[in-house]
N, C-alpha and C positions, 0 to 999 in steps of 0.2 A: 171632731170639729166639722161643723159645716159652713163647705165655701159656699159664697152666694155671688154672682154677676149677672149683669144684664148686658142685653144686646139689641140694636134696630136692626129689626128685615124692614120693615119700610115706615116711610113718616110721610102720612097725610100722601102718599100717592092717587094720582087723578087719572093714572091710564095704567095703559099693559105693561109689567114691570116686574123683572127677576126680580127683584131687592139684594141686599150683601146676606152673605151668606156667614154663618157662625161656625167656628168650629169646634168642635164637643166631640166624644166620646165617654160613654156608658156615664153620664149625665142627668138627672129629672132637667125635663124641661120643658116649663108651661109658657106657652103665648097667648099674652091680652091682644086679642085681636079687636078690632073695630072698624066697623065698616059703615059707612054713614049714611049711602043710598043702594046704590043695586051694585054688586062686585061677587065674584068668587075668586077664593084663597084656593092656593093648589098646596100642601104640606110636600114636603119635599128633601130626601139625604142622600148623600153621596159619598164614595169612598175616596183614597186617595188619587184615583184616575179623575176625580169628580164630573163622572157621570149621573146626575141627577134622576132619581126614580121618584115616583111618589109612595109616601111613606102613610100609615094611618094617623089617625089623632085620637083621644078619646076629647068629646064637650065634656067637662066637669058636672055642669049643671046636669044633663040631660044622662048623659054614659052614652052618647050614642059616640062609634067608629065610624068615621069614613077618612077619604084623602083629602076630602076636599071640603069645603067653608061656605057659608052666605051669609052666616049672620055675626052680629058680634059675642064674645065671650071669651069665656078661659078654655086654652085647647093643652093636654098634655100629650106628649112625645116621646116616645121610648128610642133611647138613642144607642143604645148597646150595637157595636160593630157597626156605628156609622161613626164617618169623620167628621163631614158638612153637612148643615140643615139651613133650607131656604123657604120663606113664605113667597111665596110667587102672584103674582096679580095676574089668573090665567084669562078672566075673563072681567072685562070691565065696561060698568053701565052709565054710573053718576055716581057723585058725593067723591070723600076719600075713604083712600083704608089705611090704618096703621098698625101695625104688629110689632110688640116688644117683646122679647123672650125674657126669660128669668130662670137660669142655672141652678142647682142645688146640688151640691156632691157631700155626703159623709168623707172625708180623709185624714190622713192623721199627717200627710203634705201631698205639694203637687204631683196630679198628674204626668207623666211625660209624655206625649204619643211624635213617636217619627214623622218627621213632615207638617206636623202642627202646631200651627203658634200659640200654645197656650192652650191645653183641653179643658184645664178646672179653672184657672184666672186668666183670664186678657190683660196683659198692664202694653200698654200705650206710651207710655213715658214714668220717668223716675226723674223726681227732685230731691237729689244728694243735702242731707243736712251739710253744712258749713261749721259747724263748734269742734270743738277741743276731741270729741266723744266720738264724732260722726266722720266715715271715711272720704268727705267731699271736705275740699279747702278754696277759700276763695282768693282769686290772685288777689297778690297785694297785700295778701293777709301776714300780721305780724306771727313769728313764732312761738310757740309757747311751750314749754317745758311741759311732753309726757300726751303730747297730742299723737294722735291716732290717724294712720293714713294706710293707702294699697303699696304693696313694694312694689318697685317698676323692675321689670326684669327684662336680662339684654339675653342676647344669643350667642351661643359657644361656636364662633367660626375659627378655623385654621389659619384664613386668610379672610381678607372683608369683599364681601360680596354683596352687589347690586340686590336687594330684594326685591325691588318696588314691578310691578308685570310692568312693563313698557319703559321705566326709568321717569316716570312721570314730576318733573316739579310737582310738590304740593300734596305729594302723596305720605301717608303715615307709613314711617320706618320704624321696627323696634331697636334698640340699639344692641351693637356686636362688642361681644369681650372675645380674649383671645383664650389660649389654653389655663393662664392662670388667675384668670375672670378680670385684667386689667383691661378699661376700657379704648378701644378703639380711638383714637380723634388724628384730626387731621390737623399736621402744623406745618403752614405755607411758608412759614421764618421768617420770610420776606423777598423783597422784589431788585431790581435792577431798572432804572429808569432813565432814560434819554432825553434829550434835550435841545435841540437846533437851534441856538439864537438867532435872532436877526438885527443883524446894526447896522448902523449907516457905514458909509463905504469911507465918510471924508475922515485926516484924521480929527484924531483927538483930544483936547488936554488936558490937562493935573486934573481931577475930581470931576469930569465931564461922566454925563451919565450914558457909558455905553451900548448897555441895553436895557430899553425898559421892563419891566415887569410881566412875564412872560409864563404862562399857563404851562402845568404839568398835568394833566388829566389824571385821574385812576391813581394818585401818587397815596392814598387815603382809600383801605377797604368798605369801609365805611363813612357817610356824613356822617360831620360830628365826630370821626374817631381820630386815633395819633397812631405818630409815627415816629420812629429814632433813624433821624439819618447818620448813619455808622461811617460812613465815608464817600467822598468825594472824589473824579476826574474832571478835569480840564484838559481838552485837548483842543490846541493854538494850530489851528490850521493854516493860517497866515504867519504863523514863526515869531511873536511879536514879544513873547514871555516876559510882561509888564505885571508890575503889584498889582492887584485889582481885589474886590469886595464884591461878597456876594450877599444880595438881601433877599431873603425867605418873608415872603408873606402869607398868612391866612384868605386874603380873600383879594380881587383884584383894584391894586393899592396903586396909581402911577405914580414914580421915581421921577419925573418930569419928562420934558424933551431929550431926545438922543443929542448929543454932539452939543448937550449945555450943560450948567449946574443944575443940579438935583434943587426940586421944586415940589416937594410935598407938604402937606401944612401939617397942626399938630392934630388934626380928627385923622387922618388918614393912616399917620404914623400906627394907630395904636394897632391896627393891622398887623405889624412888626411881631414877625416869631425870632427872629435874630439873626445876624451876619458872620458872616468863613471869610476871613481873609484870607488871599492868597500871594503870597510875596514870589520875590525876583526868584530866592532859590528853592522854590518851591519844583523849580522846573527841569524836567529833564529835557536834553535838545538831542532829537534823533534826526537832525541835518537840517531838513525844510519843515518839520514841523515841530511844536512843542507841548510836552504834556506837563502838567502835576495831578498829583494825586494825593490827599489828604487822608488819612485813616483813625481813627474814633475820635471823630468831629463827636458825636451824642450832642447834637441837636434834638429836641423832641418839637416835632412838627405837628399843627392840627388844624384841619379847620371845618368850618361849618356845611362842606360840600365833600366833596372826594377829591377835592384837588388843591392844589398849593402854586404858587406865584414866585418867581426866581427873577430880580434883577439882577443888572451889574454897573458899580459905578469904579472909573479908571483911580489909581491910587496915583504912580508917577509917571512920567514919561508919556509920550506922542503917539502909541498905536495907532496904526491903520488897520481896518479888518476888512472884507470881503463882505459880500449883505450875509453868507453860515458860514464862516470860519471859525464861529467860537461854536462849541460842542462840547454839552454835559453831561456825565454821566454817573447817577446818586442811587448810592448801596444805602438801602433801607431796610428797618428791622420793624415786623409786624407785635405790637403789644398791646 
């Protein structure tokens, strides 16, 4: 079988100019040279130190050898124990010159040579077919029964270790399995999250809305993802261990003014992921202060950012609170 490729040492060059250099080994290789006013060509190969010598040529037309060019024609090159070949612009007068090579190898497959990218084809790029047959798929693409792909293969680690040189974001990792090729993954389970209310100091009555709606940052790994709140603390730092409701919103929804009735319309509402009450004996009293604690509330929480919104409106009774005496604290479960 014979491979064929081409290659530019130079295009329409106007001055003195190495051109790119091809790389070959024990190759036929003729160049159409052309030179369109006054220039000489210097022939030129080199090995893997790519120290350029100059090399002869035969003109086809004529037979005649030498290293060097001035006019145009077909020049061949004997490339045996050379790596690189360059048409060099050593001297230049007017006009341009351009030199295209043209490869020719008998093989029955590719060459290989150490250090060279490609001695009998240059490929440049590759576009992957996409069908059923071919081993490129395109995202998005539906499945098909008996389609054709590369396996992806992980690494046999004992323990999982950093590959990346530097630890770099954004760097390609192959994936790690363990000794009996289950894969690796990381599971966060979930989080522990905090919450300082702020409320007014006066007190308060039956259904007054005691704090308003009030940001959890980060409470969401992701925009757009969910979350299962698994359970709940209240800790009453003011001692006041009142029934109260807690309202979870999606995105930032106000409950109205503190120290009034809740004032939200019905666009607002729909905001609403749903409410925890928490009653009288929800409470435990360890002297001056009071806690509850709720356990598999399963709530599923979500919203369109990373974060979630927590009122609270008074159920019975008069509390007073401090502007942080009320403190939350919600065990969340990653899904």
């Amino acid at each position: 079988m014979t491979i064929y490729n081409t290659w530019t040492f130079q295009s329409s060059a106007a001055a003195l100019a190495d051109g790119s250099e091809a790389p070959v080994q024990g190759v036929t290789l003729v160049v159409d040279l052309t030179i369109s006013a006054s220039a000489t060509v210097t022939f030129e190969g080199a090995g893997l130190s790519k120290t350029y010598y100059a090399i002869p040529a035969t003109n086809i037309t004529t037979g005649a050898e030498a290293t060097t060019a001035t006019a145009s024609g077909l020049y061949r090159l004997d490339t045996n124990a050379i790596m690189f070949v360059r048409v060099r612009v050593s001297t230049f007068g007017s006009g341009t010159i351009t030199a295209t090579g043209l490869f020719s190898e008998e093989t029955t497959g590719p060459t290989v040579v150490p250090g060279v990218v490609g001695s009998s084809v240059v490929v440049t790029s590759v576009v992957p077919g996409t069908g059923a047959t071919n081993l490129g798929k395109a995202e998005d693409a539906a499945h098909t029964s008996s389609d054709v792909g590369v396996m992806a293969l992980g690494v046999r680690r004992a323990a999982v270790t950093d590959l990346s040189a530097g630890a770099t974001d954004g760097d390609y990792e192959p994936f790690q399995v363990d000794s009996t090729g289950r894969l690796y993954v990381t599971s966060e389970g979930g989080d522990i999250l905090d919450l300082t209310f702020s409320t007014d100091t006066s007190v308060y009555a039956s259904g007054d809305v005691i704090a308003d709606t009030q940001e959890i940052a980060t409470a969401i790994r992701v925009s757009g993802g969910k979350v299962l709140l698994q359970s709940l603390t209240l800790i009453d730092l003011d001692d006041q261990g009142v029934a109260l409701t807690l309202w979870f919103f999606r995105a930032n929804q106000s409950l109205g003014t503190e120290n009034s009735a809740p004032d939200i319309d019905d666009t607002e509402i729909l905001d609403v992921l749903g409410y925890v009450d928490i009653g009288v004996g929800d409470y435990k009293d360890l002297g001056g202060v009071k806690v509850a604690t709720l356990r598999g509330v399963g709530l599923e929480l979500e919203s369109t950012t990373a974060s979630i919104w927590v009122g609270i409106v008074n159920g019975t009774g008069t509390p007073t609170y401090t502007a942080s005496g009320l403190r939350l604290r919600l065990g969340l479960v990653w899904f």
